[in-house]
C-alpha positions in Angstrom: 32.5 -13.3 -5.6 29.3 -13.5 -4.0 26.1 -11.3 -5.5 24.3 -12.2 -2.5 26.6 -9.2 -1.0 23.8 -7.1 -2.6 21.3 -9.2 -0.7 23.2 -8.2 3.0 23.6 -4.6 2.2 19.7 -4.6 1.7 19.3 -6.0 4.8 21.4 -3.7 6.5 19.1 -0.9 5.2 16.1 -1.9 6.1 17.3 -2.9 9.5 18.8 0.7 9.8 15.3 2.7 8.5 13.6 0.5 11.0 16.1 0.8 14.1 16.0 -3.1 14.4 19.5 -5.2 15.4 18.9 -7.3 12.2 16.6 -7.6 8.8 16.6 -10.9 6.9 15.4 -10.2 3.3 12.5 -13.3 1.7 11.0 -13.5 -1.2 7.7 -12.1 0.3 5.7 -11.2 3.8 3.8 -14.5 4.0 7.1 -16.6 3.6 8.8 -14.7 6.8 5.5 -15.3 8.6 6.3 -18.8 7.5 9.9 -19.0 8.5 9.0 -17.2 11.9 6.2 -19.7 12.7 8.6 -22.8 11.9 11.5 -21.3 14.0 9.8 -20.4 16.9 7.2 -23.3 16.6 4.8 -21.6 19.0 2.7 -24.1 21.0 -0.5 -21.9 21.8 -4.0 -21.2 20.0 -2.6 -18.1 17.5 -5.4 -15.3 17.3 -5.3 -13.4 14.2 -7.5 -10.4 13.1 -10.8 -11.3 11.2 -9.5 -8.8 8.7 -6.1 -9.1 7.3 -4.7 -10.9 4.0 -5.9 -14.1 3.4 -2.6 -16.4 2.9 -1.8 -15.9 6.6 -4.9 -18.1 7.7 -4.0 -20.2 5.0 -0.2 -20.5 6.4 -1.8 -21.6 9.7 -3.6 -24.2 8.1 -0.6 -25.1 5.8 1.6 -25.4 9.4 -1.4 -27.5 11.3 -1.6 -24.7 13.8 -3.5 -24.3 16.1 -5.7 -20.9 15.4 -8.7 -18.7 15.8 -9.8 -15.6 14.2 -10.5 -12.6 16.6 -12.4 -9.0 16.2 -9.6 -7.0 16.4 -8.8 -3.5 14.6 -5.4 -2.5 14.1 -3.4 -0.1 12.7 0.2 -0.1 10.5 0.6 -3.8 12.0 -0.6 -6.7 14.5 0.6 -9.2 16.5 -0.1 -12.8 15.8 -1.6 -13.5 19.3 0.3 -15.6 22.1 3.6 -15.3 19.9 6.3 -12.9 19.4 5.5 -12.6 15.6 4.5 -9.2 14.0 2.4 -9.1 10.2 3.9 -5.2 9.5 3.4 -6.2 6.1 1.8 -3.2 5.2 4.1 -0.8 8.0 6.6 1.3 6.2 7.2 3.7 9.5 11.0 4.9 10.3 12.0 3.5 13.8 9.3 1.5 14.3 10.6 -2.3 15.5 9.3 -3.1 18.6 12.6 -4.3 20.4 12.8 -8.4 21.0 9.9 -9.7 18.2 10.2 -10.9 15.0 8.1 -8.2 12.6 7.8 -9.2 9.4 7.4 -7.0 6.0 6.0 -6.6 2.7 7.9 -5.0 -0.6 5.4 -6.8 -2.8 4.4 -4.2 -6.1 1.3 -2.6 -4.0 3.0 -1.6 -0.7 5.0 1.9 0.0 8.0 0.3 -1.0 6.9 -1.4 -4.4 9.7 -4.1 -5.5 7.0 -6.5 -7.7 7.8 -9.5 -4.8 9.6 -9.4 -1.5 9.7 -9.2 2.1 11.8 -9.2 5.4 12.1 -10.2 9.1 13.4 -7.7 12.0 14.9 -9.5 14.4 16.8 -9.1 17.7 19.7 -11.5 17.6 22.5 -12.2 15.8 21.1 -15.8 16.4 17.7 -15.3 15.2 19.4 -13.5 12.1 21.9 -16.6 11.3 19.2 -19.2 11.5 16.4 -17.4 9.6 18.7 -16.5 7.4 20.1 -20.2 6.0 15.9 -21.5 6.4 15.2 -18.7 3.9 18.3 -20.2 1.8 17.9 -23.7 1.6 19.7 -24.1 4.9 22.9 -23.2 3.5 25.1 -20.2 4.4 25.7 -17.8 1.8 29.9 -17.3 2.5 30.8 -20.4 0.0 29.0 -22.6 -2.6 26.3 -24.9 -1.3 28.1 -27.8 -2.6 31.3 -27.5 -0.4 28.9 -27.0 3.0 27.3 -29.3 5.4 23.9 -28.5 5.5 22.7 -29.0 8.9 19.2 -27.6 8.7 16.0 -27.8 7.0 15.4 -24.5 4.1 12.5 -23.4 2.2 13.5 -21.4 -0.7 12.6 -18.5 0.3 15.3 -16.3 -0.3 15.5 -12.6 -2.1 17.4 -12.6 -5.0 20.0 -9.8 -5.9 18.0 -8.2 -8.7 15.4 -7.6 -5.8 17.6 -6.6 -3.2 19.4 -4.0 -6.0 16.1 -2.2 -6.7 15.1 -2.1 -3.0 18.5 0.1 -2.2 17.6 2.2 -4.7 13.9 2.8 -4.0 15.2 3.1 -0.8 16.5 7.0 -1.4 13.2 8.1 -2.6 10.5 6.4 -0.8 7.7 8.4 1.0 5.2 6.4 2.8 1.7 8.1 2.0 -0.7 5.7 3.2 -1.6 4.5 6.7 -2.8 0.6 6.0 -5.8 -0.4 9.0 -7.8 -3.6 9.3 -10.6 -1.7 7.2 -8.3 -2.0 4.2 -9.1 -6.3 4.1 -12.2 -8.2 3.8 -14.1 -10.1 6.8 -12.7 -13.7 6.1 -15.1 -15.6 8.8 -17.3 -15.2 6.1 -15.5 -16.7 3.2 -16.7 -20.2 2.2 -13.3 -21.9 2.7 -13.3 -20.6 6.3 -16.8 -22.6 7.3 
């Protein structure tokens, strides 16, 4: 009844090549940054590298955070520091979750597993996987139409659609990560006009 039963089986794979308790599949990396940032609504200064993509200062800024950048080099993936958030957008390594954190990962068309647009978040709970899961979808649960439901929360169309979702199972069986992404793969952003 549902195509969004494509959607879940996705998620179940990627939360099964990553050994994480539960993957909630976005449209993209910076939108389950996003989502994580809203749920967990951290309330200290976030560090962030001086060198990674430039729409996760910009989310900060979007969210009225409070932020600094940091010199920090990293490798595969990094913490957004003082939270429990991960940017693994450009980590594509078997077994890698770090138990109890919300990583969150990229399919978009230049990363190992190339889907034009897309992106996840591991998480630990069941919880953590219900909630994220209906902000992603316009706060609606996807087991009946929208229209017969009580919304009860806040979402942010941010979902993955089924076509997505589809081609990601099937990249799945074939995909070889060949590239080990570092901090020396992004541009110093302190030194970008719209940072001054």
């Amino acid at each position: 009844m549902f195509m969004f039963e494509t959607v879940k089986e996705f998620e179940k794979q990627i939360a099964d090549y990553y050994d994480a308790p539960y993957a909630v599949a976005t449209d993209s990396c910076t939108h389950a940054i996003e989502l994580c940032l809203r749920y967990i609504n951290p309330q200290v200064k976030i560090q962030i590298p001086t060198r990674t993509y430039i729409s996760i200062p910009f989310t900060l800024m979007k969210l009225n955070l409070d932020w600094t950048f940091v010199n920090a080099e990293w490798v595969g993936y990094y913490f957004l520091g003082g939270t429990r958030i991960i940017d693994g957008a450009v980590n594509f390594a078997k077994d890698s979750y770090l138990p109890g954190q919300f990583m969150c990962l990229s399919f978009q068309h230049k990363k190992m597993l190339s889907l034009g647009r897309g992106g996840a978040i591991l998480c630990p709970t069941e919880q953590d996987y219900k909630v994220l899961k209906q902000m992603a979808y316009d706060g609606r649960a996807d087991d009946k139409p929208w229209a017969e439901q009580n919304i009860k929360q806040i979402g942010y169309h941010y979902y993955m659609t089924p076509e997505t979702a589809q081609l990601g199972i099937e990249k799945l069986k074939t995909v070889n990560p060949d590239k080990l992404w570092t901090s020396e793969d992004y541009p110093y952003l302190p030194a970008m006009e719209v940072f001054k």
